[in-house]
C-alpha positions as CSV (number, residue, x, y, z in Angstrom):
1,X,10.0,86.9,155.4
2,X,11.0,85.6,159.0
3,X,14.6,84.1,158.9
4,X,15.3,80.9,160.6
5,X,17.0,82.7,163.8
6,X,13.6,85.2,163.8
7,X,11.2,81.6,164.2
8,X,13.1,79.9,166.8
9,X,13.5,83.0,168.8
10,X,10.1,83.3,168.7
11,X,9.5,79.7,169.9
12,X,11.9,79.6,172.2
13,X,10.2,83.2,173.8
14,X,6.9,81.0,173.1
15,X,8.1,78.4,175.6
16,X,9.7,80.6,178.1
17,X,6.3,82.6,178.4
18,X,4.4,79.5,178.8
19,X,6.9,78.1,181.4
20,X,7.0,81.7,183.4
21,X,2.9,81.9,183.4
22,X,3.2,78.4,185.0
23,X,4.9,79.3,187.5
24,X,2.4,82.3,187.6
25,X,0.2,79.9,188.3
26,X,1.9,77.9,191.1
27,X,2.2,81.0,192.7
28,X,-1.3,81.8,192.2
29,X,-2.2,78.4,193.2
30,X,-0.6,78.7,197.2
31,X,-1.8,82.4,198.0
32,X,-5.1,81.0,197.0
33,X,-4.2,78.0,199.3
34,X,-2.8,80.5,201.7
35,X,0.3,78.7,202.0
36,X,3.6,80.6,200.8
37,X,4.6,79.3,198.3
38,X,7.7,76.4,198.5
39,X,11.4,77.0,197.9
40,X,11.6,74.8,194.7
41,X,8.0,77.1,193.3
42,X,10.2,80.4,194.1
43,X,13.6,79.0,192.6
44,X,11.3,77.8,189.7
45,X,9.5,81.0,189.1
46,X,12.7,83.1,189.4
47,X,14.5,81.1,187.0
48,X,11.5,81.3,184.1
49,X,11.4,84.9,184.5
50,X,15.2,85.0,184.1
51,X,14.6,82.6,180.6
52,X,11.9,84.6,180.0
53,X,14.1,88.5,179.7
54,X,16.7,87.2,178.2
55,X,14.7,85.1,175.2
56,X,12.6,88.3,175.2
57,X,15.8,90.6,174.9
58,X,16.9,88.4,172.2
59,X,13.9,88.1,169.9
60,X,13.8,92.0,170.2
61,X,17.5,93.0,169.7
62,X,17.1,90.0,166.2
63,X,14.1,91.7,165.6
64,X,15.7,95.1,166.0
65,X,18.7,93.8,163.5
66,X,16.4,92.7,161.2
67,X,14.4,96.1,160.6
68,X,17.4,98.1,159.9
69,X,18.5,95.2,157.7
70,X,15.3,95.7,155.9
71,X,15.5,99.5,156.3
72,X,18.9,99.7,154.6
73,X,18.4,97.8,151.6
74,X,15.3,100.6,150.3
């Protein structure tokens, strides 16, 4: 069973995926143009993918805790 912690890392990692593949997008979305990309979509993109590894480092270290939790108690 998930703990509490366990389901809102996991949303939280939810959102900053869906934030960083927007930004993905944006990015996507001007070499397609061929424009480079504005400050504010570079500032924006660099700051999801920040959100992004450290959610993801997060969810994996509680994840982590919680499988030697489990592994301890057999």
């Amino acid at each position: 069973m998930a703990t509490k912690e366990l389901r809102e890392l996991r949303h939280k990692y939810k959102a900053a995926y869906t934030s960083y593949m927007q930004s993905v997008q944006a990015l996507s979305d001007a070499a397609q143009a061929g424009v480079w990309p504005s400050a504010e979509v570079l500032k924006a993109e660099e700051a999801a993918l920040n959100e992004l590894t450290f959610i993801r480092q997060a969810l994996l270290d509680a994840l982590h805790a919680h499988g030697a939790k489990r592994t301890d108690r057999h």
